[in-house]
DRENRODREN-788519 format. One line per 3 residues: their letters; for each residue x, y, z of C-alpha. Coordinates in nm, 4 decimals. Layout:
<nodes>
a> X:Y:Z  ... $
</nodes>
This chain:
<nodes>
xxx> 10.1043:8.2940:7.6963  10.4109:8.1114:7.5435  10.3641:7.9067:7.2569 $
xxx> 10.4904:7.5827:7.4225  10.2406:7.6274:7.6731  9.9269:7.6528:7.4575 $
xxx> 10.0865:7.3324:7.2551  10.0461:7.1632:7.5477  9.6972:7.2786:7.6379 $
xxx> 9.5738:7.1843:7.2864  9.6957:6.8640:7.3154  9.5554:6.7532:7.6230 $
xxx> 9.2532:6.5290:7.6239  8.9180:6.6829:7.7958  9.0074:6.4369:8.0790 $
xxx> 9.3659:6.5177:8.1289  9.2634:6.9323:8.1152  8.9651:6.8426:8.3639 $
xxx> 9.2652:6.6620:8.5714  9.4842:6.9766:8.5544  9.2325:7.2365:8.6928 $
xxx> 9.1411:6.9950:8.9443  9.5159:7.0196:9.0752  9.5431:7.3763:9.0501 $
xxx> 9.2352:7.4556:9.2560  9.4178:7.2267:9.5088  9.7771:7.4188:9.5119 $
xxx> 9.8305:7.6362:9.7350  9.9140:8.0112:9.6565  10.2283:8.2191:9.7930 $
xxx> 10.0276:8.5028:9.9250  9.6849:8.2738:10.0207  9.7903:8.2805:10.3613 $
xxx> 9.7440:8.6545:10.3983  9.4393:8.6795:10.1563  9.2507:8.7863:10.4942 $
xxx> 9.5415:9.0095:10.6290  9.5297:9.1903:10.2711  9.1239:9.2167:10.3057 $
xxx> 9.1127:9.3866:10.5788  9.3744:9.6390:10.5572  9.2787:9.7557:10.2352 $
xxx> 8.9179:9.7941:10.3596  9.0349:9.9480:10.6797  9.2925:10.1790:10.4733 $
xxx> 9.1270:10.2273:10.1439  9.3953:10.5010:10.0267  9.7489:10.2800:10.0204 $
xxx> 9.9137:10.2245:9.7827  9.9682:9.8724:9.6698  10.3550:9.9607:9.7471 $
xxx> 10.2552:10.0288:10.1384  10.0532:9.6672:10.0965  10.3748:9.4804:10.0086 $
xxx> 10.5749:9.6951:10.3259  10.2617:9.5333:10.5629  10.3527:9.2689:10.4177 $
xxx> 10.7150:9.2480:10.4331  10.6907:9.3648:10.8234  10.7956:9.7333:10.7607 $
xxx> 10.6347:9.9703:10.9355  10.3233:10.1187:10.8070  10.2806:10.4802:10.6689 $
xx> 9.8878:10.4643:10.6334  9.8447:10.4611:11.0271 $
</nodes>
C-alpha cells in the first residue's frame, strides 16, 4: 500500500474511517455484475483456467465445452 495512502488512513478520525467503509460496501464493483455468471461456470467447469474465465467473459468462444 502506498505511503500516501496509509497517511491518510492514520489520519482519519474513527468516524470519518467508519464513513469510508460504509461507502465502499455501497460502490459498486466492475465485475459484480457477473459474480453469478463466474459462480457457476467455474462450478460447472472446475478445470479452466482463469484465462478461459476472462474469454467467457469477454464473449469469446469457450474451449472448456
Amino acid at each position: 500500500m502506498d505511503r500516501v495512502t496509509v497517511r491518510k488512513f492514520f489520519r482519519m478520525t474513527d468516524d470519518e474511517f467508519s464513513a469510508f467503509l460504509a461507502l465502499q460496501n455501497r460502490r459498486l464493483r466492475k465485475l459484480q455484475p457477473y459474480e453469478q455468471f463466474v459462480k457457476n461456470r467455474v462450478t460447472d467447469y472446475p478445470d479452466c483456467s482463469a484465462t478461459q474465465v476472462e474469454d467467457w467473459l469477454k464473449g469469446a468462444p469457450d474451449s472448456c465445452t
